[in-house]
N, C-alpha and C positions, 0 to 999 in steps of 0.2 A: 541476845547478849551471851548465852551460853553456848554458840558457834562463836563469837569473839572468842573468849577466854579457853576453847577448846584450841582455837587455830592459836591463839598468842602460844597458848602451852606446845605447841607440837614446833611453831618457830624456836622457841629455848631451849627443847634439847636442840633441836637441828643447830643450831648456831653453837651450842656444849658438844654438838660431834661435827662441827666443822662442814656441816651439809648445806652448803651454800644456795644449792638448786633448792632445795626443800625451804630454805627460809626463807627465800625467791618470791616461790610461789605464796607461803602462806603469806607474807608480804601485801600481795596484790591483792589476797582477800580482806586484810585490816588496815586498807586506805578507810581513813574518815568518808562517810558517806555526803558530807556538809563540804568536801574539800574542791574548789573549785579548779579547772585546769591550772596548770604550769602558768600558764601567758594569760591568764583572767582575771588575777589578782589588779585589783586600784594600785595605779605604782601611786599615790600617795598616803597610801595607809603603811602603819607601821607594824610591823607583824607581830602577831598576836603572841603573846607567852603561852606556851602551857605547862597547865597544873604541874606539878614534882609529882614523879612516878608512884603510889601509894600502893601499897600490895591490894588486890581484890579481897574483900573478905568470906567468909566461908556463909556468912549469912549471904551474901548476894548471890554463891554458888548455889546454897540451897535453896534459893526464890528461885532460880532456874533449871532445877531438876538435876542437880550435877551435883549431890555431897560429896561426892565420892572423891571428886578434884580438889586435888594440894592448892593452897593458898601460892598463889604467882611472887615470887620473889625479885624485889629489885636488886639486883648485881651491881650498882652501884652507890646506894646506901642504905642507910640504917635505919628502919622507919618503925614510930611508934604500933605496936597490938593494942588495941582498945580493948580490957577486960572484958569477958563474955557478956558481963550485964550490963557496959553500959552501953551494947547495943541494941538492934531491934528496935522497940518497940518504948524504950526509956522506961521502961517498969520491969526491970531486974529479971525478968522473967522469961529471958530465951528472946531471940530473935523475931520481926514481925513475920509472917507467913504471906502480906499482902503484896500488891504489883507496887514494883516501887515508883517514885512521882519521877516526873522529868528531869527537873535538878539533878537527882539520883541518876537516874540514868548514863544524865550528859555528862555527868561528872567520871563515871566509871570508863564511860566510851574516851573521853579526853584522857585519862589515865590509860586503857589499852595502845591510845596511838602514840603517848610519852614512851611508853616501855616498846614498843617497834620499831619507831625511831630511835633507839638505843640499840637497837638488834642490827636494825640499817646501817648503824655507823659500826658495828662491831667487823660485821660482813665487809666495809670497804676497807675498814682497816688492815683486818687478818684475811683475807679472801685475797684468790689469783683472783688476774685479767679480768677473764670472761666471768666470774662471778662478778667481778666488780661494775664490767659492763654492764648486767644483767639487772644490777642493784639500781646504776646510775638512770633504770628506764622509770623505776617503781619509784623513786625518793621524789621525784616531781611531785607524784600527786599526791603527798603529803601536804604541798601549797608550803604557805607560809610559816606553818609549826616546823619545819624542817632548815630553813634558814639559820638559825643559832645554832645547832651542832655543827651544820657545814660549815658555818664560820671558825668555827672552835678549828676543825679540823685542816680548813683554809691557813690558818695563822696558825697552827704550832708546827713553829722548824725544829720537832724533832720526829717528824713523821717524816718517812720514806715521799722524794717527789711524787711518785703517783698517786697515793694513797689524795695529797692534794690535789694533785692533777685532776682527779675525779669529783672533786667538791668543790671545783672551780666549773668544773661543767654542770655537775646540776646545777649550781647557783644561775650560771647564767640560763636556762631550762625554765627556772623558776621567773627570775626577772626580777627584782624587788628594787626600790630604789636606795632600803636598807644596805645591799651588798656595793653599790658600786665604789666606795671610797674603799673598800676591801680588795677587790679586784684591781682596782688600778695602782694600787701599792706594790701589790703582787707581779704587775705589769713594769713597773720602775726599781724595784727591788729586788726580785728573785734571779739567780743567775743562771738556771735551768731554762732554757729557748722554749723549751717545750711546754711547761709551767705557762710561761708567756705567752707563748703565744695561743693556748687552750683560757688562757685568762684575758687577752685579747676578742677570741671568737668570742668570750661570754659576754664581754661589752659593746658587743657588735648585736648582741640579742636585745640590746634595749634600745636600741634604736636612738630619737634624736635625745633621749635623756641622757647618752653615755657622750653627745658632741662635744659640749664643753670638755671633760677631763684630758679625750682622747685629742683634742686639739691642744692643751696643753701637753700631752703627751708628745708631742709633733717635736717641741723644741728639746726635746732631750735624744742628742745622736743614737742612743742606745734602744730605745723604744721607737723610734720616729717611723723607721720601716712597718711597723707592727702595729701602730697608728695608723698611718695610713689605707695600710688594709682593712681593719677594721670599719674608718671610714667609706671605701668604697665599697664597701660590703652594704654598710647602712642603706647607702643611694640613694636618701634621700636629698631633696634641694636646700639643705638646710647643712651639707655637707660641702659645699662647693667652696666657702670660704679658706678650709681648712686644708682640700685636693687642689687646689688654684696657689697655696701655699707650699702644699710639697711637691707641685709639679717645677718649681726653683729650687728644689734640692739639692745638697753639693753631692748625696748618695745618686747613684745610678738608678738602682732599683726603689727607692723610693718614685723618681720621676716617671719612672715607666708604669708603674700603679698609679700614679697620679693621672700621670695623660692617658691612660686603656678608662680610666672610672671615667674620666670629665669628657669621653663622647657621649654619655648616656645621659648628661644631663642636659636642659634646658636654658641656654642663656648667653645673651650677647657676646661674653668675654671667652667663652667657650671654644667657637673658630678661631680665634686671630690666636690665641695659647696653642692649638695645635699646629697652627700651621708655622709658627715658630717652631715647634718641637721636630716638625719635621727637618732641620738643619741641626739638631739636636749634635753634640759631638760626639753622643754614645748610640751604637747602633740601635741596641733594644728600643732605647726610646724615640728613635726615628720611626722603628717599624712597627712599634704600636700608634703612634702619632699616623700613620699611614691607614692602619690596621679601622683606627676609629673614623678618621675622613671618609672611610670608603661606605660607612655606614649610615652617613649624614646628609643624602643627596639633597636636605634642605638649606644645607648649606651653601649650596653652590650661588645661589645669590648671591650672597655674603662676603664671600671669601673665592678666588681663584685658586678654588682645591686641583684644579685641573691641571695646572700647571706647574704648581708644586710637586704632584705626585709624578708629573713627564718627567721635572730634574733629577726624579731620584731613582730610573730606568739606568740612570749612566753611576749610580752607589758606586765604592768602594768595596760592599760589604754585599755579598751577594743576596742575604736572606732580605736585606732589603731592598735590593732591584726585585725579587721577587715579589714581597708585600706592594711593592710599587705597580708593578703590572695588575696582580688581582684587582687591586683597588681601584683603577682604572676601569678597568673588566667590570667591576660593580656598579661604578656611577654611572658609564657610558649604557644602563639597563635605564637611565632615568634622564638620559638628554636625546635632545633630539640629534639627527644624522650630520648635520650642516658643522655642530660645536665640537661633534666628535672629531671630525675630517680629520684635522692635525694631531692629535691623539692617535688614530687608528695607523695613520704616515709614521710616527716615529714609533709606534709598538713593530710596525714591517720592517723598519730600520732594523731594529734591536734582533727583531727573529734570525731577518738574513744576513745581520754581520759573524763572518767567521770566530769573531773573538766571543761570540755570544755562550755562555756553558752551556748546556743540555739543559738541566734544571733551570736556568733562565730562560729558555724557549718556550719547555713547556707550559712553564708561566702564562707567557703572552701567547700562546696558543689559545689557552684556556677564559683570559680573557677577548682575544678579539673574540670567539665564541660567544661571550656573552654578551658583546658589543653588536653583534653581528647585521650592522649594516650591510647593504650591498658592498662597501668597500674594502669591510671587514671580511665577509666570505672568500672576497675575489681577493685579497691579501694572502690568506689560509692556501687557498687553491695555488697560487702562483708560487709559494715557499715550499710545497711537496717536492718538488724535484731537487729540492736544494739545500734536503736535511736530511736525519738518517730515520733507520727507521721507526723509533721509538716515537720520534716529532710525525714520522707520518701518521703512527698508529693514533696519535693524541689529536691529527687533523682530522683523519677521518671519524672519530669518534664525535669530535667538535662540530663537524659539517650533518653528525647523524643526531642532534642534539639540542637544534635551531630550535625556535617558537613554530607554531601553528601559523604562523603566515610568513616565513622564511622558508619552510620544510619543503617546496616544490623548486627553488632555486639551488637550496643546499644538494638535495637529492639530483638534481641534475650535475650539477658540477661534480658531486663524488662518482658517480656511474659514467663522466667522462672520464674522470681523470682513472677507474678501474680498467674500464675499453682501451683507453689508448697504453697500458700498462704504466703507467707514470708512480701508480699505488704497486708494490711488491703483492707477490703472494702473502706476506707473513701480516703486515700489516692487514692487506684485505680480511683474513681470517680471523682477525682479533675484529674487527668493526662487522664481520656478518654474523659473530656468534651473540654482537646485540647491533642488529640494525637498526638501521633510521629508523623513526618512526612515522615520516612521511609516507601518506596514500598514494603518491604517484605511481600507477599501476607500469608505467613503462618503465621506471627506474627497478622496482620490486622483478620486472622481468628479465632485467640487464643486468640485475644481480645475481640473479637465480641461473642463470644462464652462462654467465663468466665461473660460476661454482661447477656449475657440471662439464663445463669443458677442462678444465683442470684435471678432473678425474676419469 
């Protein structure tokens, strides 16, 4: 007890000279030792009050060998001194001398973390940043005793936004089910994005207890975006009602969070939503609708992802011809050679038509690589001579690239097409300074050997 009341005393000056690092630390040493993690706490308990901050008294210092220490003052009120006799021992006669009982104890220990967490809140209030930062690590494990000041400090607008800003984040740190009609007021009401949207993440910390508000949240234009984040954040299955809602958004960016979160979940209504989205009339949510298919290749039963993602090779919008070839490039890793056929024909289309951009090539370079059927190789090979050389450099690295059972195919056709010079010098050099990784020993000498005739 008399390392408590040592370290409380050395946090009040620190906190009286503005030494934010030193109150930091003493901080970390006077978490309750009874306080359970941040996220440990029963979200349906209510958190507990503690005792009104009571000065230590000088009989308790002297039961711990400290006379010598000044009785701890509260800086925020006015608390009764019990006459010298009628402590100790209740017989007028000086203080007891013996170990005091538990009650005693727990009571003084609940009193030292009252007056810390008053020190805590003094440091976010008047403290820069980084102390603030520094604070917002310690006030967690405070647990549940720390919830009522951060509240206090959550709702009074006449505190600077950060000062809240940070007690909107430990709250959500903590998790209580106490704070969340706090936070989503905060989330509806405050006109600072930033405010919001740190009081959004904090309701994203509770997980499916924060679904209900934030779904209510959804219908108010002004939160809805921030809603639904929060939502995909969750992830869980108990969120789809709410992201299957705001993927019919009249916001743009709302639907593109909605359809990026609703590939990762489980569930019948899941495909047929994105593969609408992919005709989406806003790009973004095309090319995440694209983005998420390419990740679902157990969809492909389900849904003719395959054909959707061919129409959107001919976008308007390039970054979505692009999303569109990857994604291709991805599922064709999980079909077999026969389904790919027409896929693998119109990525060749796209490569060798003149109107094709550079960044759209490389694309579909990138995926027939990963498709890399027989027809897919012999596509790659046949498009060298009919690009520049950025696309050669991207073919040959794609053909050095192949799986463990393509690698002896690949390796041939790149060391023809280097022999008959069809591959540049410059190209060539960027693809030997990482070669194949195929063992075929005739190609590794065809290589080795077209290097040293150069020089």
């Amino acid at each position: 007890m008399s390392r408590m009341i040592n370290t409380l005393d050395r946090a009040q000056k620190a906190a009286q000279q503005r030494n934010w690092a030193t109150l930091t630390a003493c901080l970390r040493q006077l978490v309750p030792p009874e306080s359970s993690p941040a996220h440990g706490h029963p979200t349906g308990t209510e958190p507990q009050a503690m005792p009104a901050p009571l000065p230590l008294d000088q009989s308790m210092r002297s039961q711990q060998g400290n006379p010598e220490l000044t009785p701890v003052e509260d800086r925020h009120a006015t608390h009764h001194h019990p006459a010298e006799s009628d402590r100790g021992n209740g017989t007028g006669h000086g203080p007891s001398v013996g170990t005091p009982d538990l009650a005693e104890l727990n009571h003084h220990t609940a009193t030292i973390t009252a007056l810390a967490l008053d020190l805590a809140m003094e440091g976010l209030i008047e403290g820069d940043f980084q102390s603030r930062w520094d604070l917002a690590k310690v006030i967690p494990k405070f647990g549940t005793a720390a919830i009522a000041p951060l509240l206090d400090l959550l709702n009074d607008t006449d505190l600077e936004w950060e000062t809240r800003w940070f007690a909107a984040r430990i709250l959500g740190e903590i998790r209580h089910p106490a704070v969340l009609a706090d936070l989503v007021t905060i989330l509806q009401t405050h006109p600072e994005p930033e405010l919001q949207a740190v009081a959004t993440a904090a309701l994203a910390n509770y997980g499916d207890a924060a679904i209900a508000a934030l779904t209510s949240a959804l219908q108010q234009p002004e939160t809805e975006l921030m809603a639904v984040q929060a939502l995909a954040q969750i992830g869980t299955p108990a969120v789809l009602p709410g992201l299957l809602t705001a993927s019919q958004s009249d916001q743009v960016a709302c639907r593109e969070v909605a359809i990026a979160a609703l590939s990762h979940l489980h569930d019948d209504a899941i495909a047929p939503r994105l593969l609408q989205a992919t005709q989406d009339p806003a790009a973004p949510v095309r090319q995440a609708a694209m983005q998420g298919l390419s990740h679902r290749p157990d969809w492909l039963a389900q849904v003719d992802s395959l054909a959707a993602l061919t129409d959107r090779l001919w976008d308007l919008n390039l970054k979505v011809c692009q999303a569109a070839a990857l994604a291709l490039g991805r599922l064709g890793r999980h079909h077999d050679g026969a389904a790919m056929a027409p896929v693998v024909a119109t990525l060749e289309r796209v490569l060798l038509s003149p109107q094709t951009p550079e960044p759209l090539q490389l694309s579909v370079v990138q995926a027939l690589g990963w498709i890399e059927t027989p027809a897919a190789l012999t596509a790659l090979t046949l498009a060298v001579s009919q690009v520049e050389t950025p696309v050669q450099v991207a073919i040959a690295t794609a053909l050095g690239q192949v799986s463990p059972a393509q690698q002896a195919a690949a390796s041939a056709q790149l060391c023809q097409l280097l022999a008959h010079g069809v591959i540049g010098r410059d190209p060539y050099i960027q693809i030997f300074r990482n070669p194949p990784r195929s063992t075929d020993v005739e190609s590794i000498v065809a290589v080795q050997s077209l290097w040293t005739g150069w020089y």
